[in-house]
C-alpha positions as CSV (number, residue, x, y, z in Angstrom):
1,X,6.6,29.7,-3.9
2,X,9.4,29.2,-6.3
3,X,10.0,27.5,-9.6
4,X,11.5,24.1,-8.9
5,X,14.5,23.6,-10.9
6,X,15.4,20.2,-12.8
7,X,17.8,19.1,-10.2
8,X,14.9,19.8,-7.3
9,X,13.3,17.4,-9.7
10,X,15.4,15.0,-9.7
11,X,15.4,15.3,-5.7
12,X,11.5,14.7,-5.9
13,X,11.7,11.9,-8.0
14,X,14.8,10.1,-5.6
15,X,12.4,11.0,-2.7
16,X,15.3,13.0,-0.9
17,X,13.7,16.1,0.3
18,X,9.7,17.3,0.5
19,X,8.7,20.1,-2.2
20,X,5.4,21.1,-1.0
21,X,4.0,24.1,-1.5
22,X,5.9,24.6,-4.6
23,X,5.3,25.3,-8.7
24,X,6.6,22.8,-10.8
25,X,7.6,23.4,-14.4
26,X,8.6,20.1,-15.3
27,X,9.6,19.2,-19.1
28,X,8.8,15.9,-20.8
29,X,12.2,14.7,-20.0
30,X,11.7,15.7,-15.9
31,X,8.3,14.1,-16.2
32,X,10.2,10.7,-17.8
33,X,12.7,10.9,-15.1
34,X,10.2,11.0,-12.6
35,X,8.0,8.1,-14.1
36,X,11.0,6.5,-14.6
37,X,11.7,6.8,-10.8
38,X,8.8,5.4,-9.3
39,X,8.0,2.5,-11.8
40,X,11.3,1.3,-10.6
41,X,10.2,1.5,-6.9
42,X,6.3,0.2,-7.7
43,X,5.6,3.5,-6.2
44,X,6.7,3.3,-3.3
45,X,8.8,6.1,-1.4
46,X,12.2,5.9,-1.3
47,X,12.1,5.1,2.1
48,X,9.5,2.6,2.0
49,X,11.9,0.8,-0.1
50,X,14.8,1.2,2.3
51,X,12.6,-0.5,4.9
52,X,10.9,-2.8,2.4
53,X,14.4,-4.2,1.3
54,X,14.9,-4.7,5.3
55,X,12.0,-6.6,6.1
56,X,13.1,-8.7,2.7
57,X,16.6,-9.2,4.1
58,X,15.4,-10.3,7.6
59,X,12.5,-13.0,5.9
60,X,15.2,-14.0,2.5
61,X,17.3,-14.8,6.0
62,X,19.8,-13.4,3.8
63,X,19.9,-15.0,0.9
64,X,18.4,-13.1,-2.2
65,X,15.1,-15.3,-2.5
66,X,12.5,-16.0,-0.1
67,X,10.4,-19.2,0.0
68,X,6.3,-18.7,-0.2
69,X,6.5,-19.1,3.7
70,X,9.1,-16.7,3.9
71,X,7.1,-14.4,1.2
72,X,3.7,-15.2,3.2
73,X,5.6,-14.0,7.1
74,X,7.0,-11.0,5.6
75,X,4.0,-9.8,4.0
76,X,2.1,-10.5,7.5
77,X,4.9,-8.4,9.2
78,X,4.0,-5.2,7.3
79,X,0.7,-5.7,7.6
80,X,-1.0,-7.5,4.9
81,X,-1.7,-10.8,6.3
82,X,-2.6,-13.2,3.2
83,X,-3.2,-16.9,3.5
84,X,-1.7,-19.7,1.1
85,X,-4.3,-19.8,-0.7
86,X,-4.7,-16.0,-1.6
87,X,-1.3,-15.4,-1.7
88,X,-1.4,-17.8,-4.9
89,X,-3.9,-16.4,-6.6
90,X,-1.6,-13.2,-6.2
91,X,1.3,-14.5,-7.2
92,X,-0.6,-16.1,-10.6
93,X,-2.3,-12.9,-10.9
94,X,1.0,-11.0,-11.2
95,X,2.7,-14.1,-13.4
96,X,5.6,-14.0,-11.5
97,X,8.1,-16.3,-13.0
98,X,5.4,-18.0,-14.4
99,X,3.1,-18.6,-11.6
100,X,5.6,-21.9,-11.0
101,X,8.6,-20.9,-8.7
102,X,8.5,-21.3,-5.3
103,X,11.2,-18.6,-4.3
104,X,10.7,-14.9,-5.0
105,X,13.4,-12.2,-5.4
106,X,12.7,-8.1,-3.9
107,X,11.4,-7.3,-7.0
108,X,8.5,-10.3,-7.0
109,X,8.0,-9.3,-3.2
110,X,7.4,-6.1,-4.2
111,X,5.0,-6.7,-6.6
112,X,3.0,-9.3,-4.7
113,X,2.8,-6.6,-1.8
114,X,1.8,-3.9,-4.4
115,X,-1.1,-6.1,-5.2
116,X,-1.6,-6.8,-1.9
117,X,-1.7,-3.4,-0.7
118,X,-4.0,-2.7,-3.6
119,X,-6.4,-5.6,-2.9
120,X,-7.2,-4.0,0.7
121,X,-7.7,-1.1,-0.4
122,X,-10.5,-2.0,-2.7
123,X,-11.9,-3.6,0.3
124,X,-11.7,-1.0,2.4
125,X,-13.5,1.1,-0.7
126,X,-16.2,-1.3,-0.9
127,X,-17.2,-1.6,2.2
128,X,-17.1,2.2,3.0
129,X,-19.5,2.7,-0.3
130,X,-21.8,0.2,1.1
131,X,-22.7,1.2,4.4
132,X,-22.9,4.8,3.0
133,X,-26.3,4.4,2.1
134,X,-27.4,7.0,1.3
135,X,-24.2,8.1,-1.3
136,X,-23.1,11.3,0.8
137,X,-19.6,10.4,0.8
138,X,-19.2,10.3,4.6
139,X,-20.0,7.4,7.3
140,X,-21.5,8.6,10.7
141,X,-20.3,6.7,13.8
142,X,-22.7,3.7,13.4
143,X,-21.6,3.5,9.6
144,X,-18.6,3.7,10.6
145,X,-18.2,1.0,12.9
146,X,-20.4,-1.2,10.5
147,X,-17.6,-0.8,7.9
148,X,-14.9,-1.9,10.0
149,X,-16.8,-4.5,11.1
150,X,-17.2,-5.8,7.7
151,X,-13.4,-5.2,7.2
152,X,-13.0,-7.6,10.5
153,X,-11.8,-4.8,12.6
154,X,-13.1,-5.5,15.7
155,X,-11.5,-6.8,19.1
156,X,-12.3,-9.6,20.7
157,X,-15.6,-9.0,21.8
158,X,-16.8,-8.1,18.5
159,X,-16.6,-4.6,18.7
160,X,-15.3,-1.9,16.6
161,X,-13.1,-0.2,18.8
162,X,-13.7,3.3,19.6
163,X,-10.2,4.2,19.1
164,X,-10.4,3.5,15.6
165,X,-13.3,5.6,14.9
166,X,-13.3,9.0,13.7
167,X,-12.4,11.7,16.1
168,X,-15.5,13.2,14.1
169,X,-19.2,12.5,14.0
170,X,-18.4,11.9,10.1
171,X,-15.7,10.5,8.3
172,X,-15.0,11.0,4.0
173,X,-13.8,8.2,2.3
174,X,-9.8,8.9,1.8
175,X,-10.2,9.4,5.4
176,X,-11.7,5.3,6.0
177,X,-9.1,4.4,3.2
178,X,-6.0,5.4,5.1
């Protein structure tokens, strides 16, 4: 592996091209370019903003707002279904516009899917951490399936499906995360 020079940097930070495997020697101004870079996206990709901006477009029905119905479809759409209700204690959480507009630009439907995002994820955390009893760091199969359940990721018989289940007998933490 090579030294990366400032404009691979700049490559990383535009997410245009994958760098793995390689040294970086990055100055305080690389470093500020880079922060720079993903505070503007909320830190996402570059091409989860591409398709962020997509979904955006397709619920905004064009226009460069959304309504909270239009806000509360999209964010269903990638994934992060969020009732009325929670979706406002989001959107207060964050301040957007004061907690009292009723239309949101990209930016605010960024954020509110950051926190989203975010928000499941600290589910997901808990509930691994508490059916891993015993603090090993890994869920067996029936801890495993104990979690989901408690994350409501079951089919419609109740069960955890065995699909979703680790491959393995155990499964870390990042691993349940993802």
């Amino acid at each position: 592996p090579g030294v990366v020079s400032q404009y691979d940097n700049m490559r990383l930070a535009q997410g245009l091209g994958s760098l793995s495997g390689l040294r970086f020697k990055l100055g305080s101004l690389e470093v500020c370019d880079l922060l720079t870079a993903l505070r503007m996206r909320e830190g996402f990709s570059r091409s989860e903003w591409q398709g962020l901006k997509q979904v955006f477009d397709r619920f905004s029905e064009g226009s460069s707002e959304m309504s909270v119905w239009g806000l509360s479809r999209a964010l269903r759409w990638v994934g992060h279904p969020c009732n009325l209700n929670r979706l406002r204690d989001v959107v207060a959480d964050l301040d957007i516009m004061g907690g009292t507009s009723a239309m949101f630009d990209f930016r605010a439907f960024i954020k509110v899917l950051r926190r989203c995002r975010g928000k499941e994820r600290d589910r997901a955390v808990e509930a691994f951490r508490r059916c891993d009893i015993k603090q090993y760091g890994v869920l067996d199969r029936k801890q495993q399936a104990a979690a989901f359940s408690a994350l409501g990721c079951v089919d419609e018989s109740g069960q955890t499906a065995a699909w979703i289940l680790h491959e393995e007998d155990m499964m870390k933490e990042d691993a349940f995360v993802q």
